[in-house]
Backbone bond lengths (Angstrom), bond angles and torsions (degrees), N, CA, C in turn:
res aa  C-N    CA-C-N  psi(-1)  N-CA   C-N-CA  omega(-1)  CA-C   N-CA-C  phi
1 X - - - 1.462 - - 1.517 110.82 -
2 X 1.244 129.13 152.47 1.138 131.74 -161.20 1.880 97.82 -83.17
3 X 1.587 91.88 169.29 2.244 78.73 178.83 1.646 98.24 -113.33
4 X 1.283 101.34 130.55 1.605 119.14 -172.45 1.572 83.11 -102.83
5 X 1.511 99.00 156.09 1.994 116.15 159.43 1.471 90.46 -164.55
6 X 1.428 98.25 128.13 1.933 113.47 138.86 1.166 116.08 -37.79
7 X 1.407 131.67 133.65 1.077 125.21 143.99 1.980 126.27 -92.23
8 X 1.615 113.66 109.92 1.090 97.07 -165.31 1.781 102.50 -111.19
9 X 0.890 103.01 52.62 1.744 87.36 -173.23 1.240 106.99 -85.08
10 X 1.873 149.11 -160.78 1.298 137.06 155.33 1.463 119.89 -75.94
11 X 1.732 104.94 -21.32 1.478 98.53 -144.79 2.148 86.12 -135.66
12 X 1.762 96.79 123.04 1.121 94.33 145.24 1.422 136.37 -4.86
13 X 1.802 121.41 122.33 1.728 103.93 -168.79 1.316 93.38 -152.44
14 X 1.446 127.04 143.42 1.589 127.67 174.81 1.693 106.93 -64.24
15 X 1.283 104.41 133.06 1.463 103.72 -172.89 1.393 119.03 -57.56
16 X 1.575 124.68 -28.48 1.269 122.38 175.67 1.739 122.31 -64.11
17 X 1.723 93.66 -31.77 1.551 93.11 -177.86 1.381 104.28 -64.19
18 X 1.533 118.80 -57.29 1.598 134.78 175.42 1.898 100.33 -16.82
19 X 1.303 100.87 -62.14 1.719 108.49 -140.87 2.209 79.01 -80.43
20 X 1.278 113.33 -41.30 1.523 113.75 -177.17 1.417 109.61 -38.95
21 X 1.991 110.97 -58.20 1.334 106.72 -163.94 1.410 108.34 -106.85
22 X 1.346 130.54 48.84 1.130 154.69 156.44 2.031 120.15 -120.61
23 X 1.466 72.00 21.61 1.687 79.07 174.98 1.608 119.17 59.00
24 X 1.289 130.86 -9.58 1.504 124.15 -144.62 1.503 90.32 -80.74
25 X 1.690 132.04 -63.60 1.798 148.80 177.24 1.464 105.25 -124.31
26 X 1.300 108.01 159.00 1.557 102.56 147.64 1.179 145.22 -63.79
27 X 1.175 139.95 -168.79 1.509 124.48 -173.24 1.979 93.19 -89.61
28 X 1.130 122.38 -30.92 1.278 121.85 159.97 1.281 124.95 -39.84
29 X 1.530 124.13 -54.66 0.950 143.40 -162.97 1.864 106.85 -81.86
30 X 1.412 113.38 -52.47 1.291 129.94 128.86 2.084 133.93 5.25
31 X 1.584 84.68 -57.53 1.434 81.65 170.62 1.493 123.47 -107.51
32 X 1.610 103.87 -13.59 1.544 101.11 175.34 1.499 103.57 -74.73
33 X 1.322 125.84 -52.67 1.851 114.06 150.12 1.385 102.33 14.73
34 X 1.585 91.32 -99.18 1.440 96.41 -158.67 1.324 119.48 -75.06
35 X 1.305 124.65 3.87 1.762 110.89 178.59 1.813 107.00 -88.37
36 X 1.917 94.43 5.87 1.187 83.64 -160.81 2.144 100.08 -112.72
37 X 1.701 88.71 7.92 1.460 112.15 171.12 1.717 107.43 66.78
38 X 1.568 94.66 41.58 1.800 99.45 167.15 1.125 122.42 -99.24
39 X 1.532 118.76 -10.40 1.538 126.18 178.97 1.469 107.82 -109.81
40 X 1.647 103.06 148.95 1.626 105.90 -174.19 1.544 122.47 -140.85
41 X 0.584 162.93 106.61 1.317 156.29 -134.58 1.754 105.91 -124.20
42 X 1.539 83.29 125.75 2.305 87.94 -154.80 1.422 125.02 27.56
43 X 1.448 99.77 51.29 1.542 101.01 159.81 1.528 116.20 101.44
44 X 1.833 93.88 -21.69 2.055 100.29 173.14 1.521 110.67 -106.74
45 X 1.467 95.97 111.97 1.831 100.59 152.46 1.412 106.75 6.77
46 X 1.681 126.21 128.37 1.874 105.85 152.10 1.447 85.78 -105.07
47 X 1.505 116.69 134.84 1.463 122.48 154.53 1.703 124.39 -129.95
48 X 1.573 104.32 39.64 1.333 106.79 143.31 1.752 96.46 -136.82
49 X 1.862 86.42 147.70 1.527 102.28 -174.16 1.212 117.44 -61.10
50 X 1.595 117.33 -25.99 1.433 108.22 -160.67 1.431 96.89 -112.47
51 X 1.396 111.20 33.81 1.714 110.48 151.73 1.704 120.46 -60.19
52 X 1.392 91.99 134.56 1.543 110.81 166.52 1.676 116.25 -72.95
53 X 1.718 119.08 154.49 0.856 107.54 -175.31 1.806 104.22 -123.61
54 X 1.305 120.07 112.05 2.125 89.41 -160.26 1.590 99.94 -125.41
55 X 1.394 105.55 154.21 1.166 133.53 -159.22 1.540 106.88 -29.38
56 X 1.699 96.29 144.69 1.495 90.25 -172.41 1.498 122.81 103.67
57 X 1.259 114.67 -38.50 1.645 121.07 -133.08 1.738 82.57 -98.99
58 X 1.443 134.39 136.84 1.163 124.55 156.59 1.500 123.06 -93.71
59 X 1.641 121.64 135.08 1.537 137.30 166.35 1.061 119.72 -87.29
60 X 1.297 117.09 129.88 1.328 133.51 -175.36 1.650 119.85 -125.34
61 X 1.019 131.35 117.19 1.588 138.57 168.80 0.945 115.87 -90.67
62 X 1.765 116.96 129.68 1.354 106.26 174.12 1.531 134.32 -84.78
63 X 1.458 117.54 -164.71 1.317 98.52 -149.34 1.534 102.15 -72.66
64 X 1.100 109.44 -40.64 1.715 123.93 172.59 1.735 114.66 -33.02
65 X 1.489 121.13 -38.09 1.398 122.34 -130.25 2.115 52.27 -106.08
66 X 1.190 140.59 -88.78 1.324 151.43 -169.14 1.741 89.04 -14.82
67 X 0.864 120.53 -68.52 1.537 119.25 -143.55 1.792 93.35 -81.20
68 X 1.486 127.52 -6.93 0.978 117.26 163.92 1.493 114.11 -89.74
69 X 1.591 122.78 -34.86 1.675 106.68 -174.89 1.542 93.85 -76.55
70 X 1.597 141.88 -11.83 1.573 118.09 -173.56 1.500 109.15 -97.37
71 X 1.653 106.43 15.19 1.504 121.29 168.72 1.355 127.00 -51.54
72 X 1.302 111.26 -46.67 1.994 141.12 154.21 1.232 111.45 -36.29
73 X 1.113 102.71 127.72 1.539 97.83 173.49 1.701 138.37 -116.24
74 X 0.950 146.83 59.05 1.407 159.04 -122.11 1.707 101.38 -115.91
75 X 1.665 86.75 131.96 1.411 100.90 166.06 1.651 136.80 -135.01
76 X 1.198 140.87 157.47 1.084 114.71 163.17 1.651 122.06 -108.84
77 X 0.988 94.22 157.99 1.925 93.98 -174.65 1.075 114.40 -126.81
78 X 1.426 126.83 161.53 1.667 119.34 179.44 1.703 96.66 -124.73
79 X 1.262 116.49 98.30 1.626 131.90 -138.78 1.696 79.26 -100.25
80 X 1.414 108.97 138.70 1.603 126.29 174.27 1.218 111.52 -81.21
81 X 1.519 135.03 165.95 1.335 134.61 134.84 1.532 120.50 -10.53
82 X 0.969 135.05 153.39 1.700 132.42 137.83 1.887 80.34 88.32
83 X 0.802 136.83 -18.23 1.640 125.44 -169.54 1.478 112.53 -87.06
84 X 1.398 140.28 109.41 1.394 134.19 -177.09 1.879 98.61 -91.44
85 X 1.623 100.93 137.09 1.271 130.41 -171.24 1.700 92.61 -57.54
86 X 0.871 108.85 -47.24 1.895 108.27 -175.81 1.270 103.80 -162.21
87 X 1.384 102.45 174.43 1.709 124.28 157.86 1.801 98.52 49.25
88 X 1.575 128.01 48.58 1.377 123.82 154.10 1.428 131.40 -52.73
89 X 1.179 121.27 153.56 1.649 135.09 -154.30 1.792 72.20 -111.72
90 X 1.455 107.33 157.60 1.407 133.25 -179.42 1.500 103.65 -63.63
91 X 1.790 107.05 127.12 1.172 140.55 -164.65 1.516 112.40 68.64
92 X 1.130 128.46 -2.67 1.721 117.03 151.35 1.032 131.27 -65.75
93 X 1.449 125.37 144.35 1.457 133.47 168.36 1.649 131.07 -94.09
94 X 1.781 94.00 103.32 1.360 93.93 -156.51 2.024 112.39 -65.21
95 X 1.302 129.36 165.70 1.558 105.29 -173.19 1.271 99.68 -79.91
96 X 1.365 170.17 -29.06 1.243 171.75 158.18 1.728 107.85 -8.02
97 X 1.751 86.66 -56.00 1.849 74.38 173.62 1.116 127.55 -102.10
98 X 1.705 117.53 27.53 1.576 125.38 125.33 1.549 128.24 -18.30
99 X 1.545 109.68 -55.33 1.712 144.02 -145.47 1.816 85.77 -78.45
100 X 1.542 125.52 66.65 1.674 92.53 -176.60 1.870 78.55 -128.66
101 X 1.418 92.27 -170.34 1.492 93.28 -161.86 1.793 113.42 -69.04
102 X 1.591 103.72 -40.69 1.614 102.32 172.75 1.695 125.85 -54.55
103 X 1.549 88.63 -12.17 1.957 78.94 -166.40 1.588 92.99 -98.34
104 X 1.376 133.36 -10.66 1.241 149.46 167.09 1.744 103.33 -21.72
105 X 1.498 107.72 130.25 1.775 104.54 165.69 1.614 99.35 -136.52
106 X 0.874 105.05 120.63 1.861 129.87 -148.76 0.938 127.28 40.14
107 X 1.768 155.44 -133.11 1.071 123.02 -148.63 1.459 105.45 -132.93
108 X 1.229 117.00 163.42 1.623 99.77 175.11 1.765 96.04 -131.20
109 X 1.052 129.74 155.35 1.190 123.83 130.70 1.604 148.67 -14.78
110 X 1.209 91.81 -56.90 1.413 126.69 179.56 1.607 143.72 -99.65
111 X 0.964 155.86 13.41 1.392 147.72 178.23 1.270 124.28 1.17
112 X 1.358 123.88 85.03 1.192 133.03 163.18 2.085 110.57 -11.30
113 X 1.282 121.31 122.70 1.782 95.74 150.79 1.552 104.45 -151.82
114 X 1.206 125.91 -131.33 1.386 111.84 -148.51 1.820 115.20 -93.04
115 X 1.675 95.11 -8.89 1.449 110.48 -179.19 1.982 103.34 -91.86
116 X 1.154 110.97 -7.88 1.506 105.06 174.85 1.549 132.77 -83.14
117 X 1.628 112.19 127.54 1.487 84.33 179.52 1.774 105.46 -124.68
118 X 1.635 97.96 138.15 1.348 106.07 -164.58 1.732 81.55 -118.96
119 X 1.288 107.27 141.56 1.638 112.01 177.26 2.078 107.61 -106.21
120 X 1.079 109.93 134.41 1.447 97.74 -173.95 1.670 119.36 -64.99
121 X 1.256 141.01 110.78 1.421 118.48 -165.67 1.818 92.87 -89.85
122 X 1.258 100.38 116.16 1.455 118.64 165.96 1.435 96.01 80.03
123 X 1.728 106.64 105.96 1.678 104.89 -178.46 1.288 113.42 -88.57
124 X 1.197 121.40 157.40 1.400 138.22 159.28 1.700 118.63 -78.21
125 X 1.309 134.93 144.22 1.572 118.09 -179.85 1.878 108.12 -84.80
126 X 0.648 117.63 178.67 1.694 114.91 -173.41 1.608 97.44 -73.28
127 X 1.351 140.43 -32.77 1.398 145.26 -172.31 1.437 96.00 -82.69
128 X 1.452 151.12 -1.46 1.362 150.38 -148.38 1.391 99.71 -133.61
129 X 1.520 125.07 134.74 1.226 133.36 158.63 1.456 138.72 -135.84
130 X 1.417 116.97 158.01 1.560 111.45 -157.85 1.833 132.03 153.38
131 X 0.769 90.45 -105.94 1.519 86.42 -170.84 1.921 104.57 -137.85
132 X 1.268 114.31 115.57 1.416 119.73 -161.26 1.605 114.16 -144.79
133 X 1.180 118.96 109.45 1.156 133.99 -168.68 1.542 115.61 -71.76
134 X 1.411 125.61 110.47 1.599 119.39 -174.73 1.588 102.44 -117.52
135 X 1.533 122.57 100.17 1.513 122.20 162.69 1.170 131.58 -129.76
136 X 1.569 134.38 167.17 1.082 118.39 -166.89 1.909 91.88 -92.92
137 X 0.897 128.94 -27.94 1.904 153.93 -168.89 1.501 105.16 -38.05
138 X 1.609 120.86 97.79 1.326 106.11 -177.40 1.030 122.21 -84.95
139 X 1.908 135.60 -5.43 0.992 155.09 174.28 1.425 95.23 -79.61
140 X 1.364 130.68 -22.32 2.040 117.04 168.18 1.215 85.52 -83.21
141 X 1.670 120.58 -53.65 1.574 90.63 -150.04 1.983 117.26 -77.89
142 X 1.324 106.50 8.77 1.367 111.18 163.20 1.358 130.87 -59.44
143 X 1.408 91.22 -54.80 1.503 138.06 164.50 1.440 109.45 -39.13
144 X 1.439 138.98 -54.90 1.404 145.25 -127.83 1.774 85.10 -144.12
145 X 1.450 143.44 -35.77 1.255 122.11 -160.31 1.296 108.95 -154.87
146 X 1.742 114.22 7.77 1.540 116.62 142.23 1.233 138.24 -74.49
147 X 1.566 107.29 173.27 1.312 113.84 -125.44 2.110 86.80 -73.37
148 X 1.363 103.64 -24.69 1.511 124.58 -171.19 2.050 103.96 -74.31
149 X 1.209 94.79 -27.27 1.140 109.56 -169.95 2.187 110.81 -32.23
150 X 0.889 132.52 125.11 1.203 141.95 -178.36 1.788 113.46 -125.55
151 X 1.045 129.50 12.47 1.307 129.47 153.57 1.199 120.97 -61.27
152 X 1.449 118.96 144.90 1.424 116.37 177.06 1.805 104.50 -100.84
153 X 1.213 113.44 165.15 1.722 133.82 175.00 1.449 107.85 -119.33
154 X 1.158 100.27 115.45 1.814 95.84 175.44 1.604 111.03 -110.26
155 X 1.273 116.41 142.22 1.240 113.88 -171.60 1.878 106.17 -136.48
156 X 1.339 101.76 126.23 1.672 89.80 165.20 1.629 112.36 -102.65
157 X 1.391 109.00 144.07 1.514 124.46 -167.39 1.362 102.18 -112.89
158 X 1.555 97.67 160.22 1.696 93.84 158.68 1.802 93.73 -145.26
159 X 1.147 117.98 126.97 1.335 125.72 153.52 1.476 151.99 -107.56
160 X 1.126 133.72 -179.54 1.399 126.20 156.57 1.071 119.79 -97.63
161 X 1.430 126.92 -175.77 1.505 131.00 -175.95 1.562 113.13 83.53
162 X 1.265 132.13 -176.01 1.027 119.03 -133.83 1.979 87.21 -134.81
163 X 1.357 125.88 122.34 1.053 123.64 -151.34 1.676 124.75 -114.82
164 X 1.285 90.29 90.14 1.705 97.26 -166.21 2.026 140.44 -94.13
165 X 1.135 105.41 147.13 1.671 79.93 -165.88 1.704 125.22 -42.72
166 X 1.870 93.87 -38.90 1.615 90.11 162.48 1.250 131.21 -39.93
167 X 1.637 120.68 -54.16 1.169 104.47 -147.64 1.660 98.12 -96.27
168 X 1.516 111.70 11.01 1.457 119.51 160.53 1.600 118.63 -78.27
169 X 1.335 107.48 -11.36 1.252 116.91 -176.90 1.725 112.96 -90.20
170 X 1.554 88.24 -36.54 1.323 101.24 -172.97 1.797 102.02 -68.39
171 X 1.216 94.39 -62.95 2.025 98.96 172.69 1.386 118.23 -33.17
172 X 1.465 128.13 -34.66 0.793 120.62 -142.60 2.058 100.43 -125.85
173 X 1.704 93.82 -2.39 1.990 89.02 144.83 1.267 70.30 173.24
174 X 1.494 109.20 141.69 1.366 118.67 -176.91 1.411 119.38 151.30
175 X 1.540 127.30 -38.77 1.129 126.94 -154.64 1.614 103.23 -131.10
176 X 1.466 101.09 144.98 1.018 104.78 -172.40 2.160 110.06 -113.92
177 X 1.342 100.01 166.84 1.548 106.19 -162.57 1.669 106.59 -122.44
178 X 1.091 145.17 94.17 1.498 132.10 168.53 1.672 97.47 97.58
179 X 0.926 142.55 -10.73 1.261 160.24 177.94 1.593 118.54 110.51
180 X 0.972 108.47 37.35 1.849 126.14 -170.27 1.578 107.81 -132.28
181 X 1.507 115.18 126.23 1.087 125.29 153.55 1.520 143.89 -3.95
182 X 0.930 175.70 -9.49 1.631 141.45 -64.39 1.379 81.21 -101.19
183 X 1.086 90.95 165.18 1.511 120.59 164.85 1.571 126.86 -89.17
184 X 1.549 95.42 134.88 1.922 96.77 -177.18 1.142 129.41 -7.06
185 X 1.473 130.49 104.74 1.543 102.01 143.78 1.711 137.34 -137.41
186 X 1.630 111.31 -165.72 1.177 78.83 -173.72 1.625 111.59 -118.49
187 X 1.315 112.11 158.63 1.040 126.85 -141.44 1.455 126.12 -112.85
188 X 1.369 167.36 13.32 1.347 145.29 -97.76 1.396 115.68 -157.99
189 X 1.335 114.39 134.07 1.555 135.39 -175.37 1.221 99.34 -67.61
190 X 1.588 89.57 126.85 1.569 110.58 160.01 1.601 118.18 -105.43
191 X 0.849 104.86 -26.83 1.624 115.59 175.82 1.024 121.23 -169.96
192 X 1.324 144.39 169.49 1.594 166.14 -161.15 1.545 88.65 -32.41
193 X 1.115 112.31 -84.23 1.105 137.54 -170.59 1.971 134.70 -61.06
194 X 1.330 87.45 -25.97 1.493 123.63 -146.46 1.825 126.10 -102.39
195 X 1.147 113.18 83.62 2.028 105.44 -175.31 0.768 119.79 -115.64
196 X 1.692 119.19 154.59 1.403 115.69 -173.08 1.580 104.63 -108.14
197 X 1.364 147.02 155.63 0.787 167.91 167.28 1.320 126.40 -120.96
198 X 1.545 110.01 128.80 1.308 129.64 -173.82 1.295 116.52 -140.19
199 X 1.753 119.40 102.07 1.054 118.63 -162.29 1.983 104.63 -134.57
200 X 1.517 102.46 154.10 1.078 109.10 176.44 1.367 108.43 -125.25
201 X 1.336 123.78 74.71 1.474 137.34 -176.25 1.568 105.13 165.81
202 X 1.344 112.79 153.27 1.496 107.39 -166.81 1.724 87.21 -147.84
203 X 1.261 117.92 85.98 1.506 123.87 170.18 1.561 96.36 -86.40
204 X 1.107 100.88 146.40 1.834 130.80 158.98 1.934 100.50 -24.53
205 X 1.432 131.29 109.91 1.129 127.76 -160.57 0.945 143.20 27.90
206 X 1.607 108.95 33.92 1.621 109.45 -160.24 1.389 135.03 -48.37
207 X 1.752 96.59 -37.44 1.657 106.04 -176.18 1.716 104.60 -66.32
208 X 1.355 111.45 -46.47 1.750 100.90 -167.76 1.564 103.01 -67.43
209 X 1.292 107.81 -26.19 1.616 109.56 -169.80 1.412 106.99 -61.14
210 X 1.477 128.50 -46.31 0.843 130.12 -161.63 1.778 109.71 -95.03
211 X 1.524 119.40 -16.01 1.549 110.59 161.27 1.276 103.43 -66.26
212 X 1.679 119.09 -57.43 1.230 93.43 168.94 1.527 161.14 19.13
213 X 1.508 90.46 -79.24 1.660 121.75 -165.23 1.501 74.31 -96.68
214 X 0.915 163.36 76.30 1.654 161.68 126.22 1.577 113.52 -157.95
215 X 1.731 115.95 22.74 1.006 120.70 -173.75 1.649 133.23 44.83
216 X 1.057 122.66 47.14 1.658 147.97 170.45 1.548 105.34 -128.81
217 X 1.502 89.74 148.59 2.140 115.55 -178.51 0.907 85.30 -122.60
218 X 1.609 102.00 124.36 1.277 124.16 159.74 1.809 111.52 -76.89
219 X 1.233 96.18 123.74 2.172 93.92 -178.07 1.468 95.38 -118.09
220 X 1.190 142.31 -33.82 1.593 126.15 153.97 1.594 120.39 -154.20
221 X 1.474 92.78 151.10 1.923 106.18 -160.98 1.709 88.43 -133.49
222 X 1.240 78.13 125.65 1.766 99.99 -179.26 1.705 105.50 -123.00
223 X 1.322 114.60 103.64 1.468 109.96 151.16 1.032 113.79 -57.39
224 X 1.694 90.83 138.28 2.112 94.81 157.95 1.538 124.82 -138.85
225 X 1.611 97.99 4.80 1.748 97.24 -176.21 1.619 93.46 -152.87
226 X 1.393 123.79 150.03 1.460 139.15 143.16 0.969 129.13 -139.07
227 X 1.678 109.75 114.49 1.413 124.61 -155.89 1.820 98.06 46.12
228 X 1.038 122.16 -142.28 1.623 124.55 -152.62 1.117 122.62 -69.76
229 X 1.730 104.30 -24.92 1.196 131.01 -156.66 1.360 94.69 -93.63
230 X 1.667 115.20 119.96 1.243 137.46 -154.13 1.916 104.63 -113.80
231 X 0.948 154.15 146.61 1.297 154.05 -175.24 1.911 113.17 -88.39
232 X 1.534 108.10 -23.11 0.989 122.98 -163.45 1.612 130.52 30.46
233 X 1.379 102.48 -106.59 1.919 132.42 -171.81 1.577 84.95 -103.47
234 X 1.299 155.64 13.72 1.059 103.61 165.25 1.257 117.45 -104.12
235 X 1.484 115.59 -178.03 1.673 123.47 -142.53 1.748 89.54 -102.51
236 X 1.334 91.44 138.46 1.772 107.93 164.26 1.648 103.85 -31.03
237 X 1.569 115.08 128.03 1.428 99.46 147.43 1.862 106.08 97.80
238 X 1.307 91.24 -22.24 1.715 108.77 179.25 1.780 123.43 -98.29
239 X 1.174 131.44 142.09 1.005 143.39 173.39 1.534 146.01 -111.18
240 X 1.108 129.99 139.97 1.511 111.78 -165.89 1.764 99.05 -165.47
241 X 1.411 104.31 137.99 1.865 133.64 -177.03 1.465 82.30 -59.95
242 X 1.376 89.37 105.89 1.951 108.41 120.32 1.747 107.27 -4.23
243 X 0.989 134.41 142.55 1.615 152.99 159.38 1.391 90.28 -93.79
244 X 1.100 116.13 159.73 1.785 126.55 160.88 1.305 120.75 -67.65
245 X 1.627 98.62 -46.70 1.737 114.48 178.85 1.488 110.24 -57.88
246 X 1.936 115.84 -28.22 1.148 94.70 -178.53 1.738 110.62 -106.64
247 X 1.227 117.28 -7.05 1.400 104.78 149.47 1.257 116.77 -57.80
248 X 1.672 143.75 -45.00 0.945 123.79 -174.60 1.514 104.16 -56.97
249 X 1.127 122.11 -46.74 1.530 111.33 -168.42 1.158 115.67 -67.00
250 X 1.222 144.29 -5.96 1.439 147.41 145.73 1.129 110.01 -53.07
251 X 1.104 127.29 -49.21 1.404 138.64 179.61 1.254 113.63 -22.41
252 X 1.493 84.60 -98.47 1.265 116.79 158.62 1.298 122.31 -32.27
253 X 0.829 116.73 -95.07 1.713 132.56 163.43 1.492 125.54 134.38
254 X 1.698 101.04 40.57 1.177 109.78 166.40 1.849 122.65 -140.79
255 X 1.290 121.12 -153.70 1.440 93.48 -151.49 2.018 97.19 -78.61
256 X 1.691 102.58 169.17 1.656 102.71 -178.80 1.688 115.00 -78.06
C-alpha cells in the first residue's frame, strides 16, 4: 500500500524538509521522489520540488518510491564481549556474523551473509558491550555518526579506582582527548563502583580514555540507548530490524 501522512504542523513547509525531518529520506532523496512524480499531495502529482505542503493536506508515496527507502537494511544487536564492531584482524569475530537466522528476534526480510555490507553506526571496542547499530542507510548513519550528529549515547560503566566528586566534575567538562576539547557531558554515580554516561560524541575509546585521565579502569561499559532507541529485553548475542517508526526517530532525533 502506498504511505499516506497528514500533514499537521501550523505553518506551510517544503515537502522535502517535512519528509527529511520526519525521518522517512533525505531532503536529497526527497526531491528525486518527486522529479520522478512519486509523491502527491491529495491525490495531485507534486512536480515542483520546492512545493509547500500546508496543514491538512495529505502525502502520499508511491508504491515504488516505499519499496525503495525499505530497501536499507538496519539492525540492532546486543553485541557480546570478544565481538569487534567491524573490520577484525585474523581470528576475530566480526559482529555482522552475529546477524544469522537462529539469533534472529522476529522477522526480517533479509539474512545478513557473506556478500552483505552493513557498516556499524557508532562502534563498540571488542572489550565493550551493548547495543550497536549495523546498516547499510546513509541517511541513519548521518543521523547517528555525523559530523552534525546531536544524539546522545548512554553507557553504564563499572570501574576501579577511587571515585570522587572532582573527578566527576572533571569527566563531565574538563578534559581533553588528542589535543581537542570534548564536549559536555553528563555524568552520574550510581553506585560505589558504578557511572552512567551520556555522551554526544563517540571518539576512538573515549569512555576508558577519559577515566583514565582521572585515574579510574574501566573493567566493563555497557551501552544501552542511542538517541531514543533503547536496547531494552533483548538477549546477549541476539538481533532484531529497525521498525520504521524508530528509524524515523533517529532521524529526527526524537522519541519513535
Amino acid at each position: 500500500m502506498p504511505w499516506t501522512r497528514r500533514y499537521d504542523e501550523a505553518e506551510p513547509q517544503r515537502v522535502n524538509r517535512w519528509l527529511a525531518q520526519n525521518g522517512v529520506c533525505s531532503r536529497r532523496e526527497a526531491e528525486d521522489l518527486i522529479a520522478r512524480g512519486l509523491v502527491s499531495i491529495d491525490g495531485e502529482t507534486v512536480e515542483d520540488v520546492g512545493r509547500k505542503i500546508s496543514p491538512g493536506q495529505i502525502l502520499t508515496l508511491a508504491d515504488a518510491a516505499r519499496s525503495e527507502l525499505q530497501a536499507s537494511l538496519s539492525v540492532m544487536l546486543h553485541k557480546p564481549v570478544d565481538v569487534v564492531s567491524a573490520q577484525p584482524e585474523p581470528g576475530q569475530a566480526p559482529a555482522v556474523r552475529l546477524l544469522t537466522r537462529a539469533a534472529l528476534v522476529g522477522e526480517s526480510a533479509v539474512i545478513p551473509d557473506a556478500q552483505t555490507s552493513l557498516a556499524p553506526l557508532g562502534r563498540l571496542d571488542m572489550d565493550s558491550r551493548g547495543l550497536l547499530i549495523l546498516s547499510d542507510d546513509g541517511v541513519l548513519a548521518k543521523a547517528i555518526i555525523g559530523p552534525q550528529s546531536d544524539l546522545e549515547k548512554e553507557y553504564l560503566v563499572r570501574v576501579t579506582g577511587q571515585i570522587t566528586q572532582k573527578k566527576i566534575g572533571l569527566l563531565r567538562h574538563g578534559l581533553q582527548l588528542d589535543g581537542r576539547q570534548l564536549r559536555p557531558a553528563k555524568i552520574t554515580q550510581l553506585g560505589p563502583q558504578k557511572l552512567k554516561f551520556v555522551l554526544k560524541e563517540g571518539r576512538n575509546r573515549q569512555i576508558r580514555r577519559m577515566c583514565e585521565l582521572v585515574g579510574l579502569h574501566v573493567v566493563d561499559l555497557f551501552r544501552v540507548r542511542i538517541g531514543p532507541l533503547r536496547l531494552g529485553d533483548l538477549p546477549e548475542g541476539r538481533w532484531r530490524v529497525l521498525t520504521p517508526e524508530e528509524r524515523a526517530a533517529l532521524v529526527r532525533g526524537g522519541p519513535p
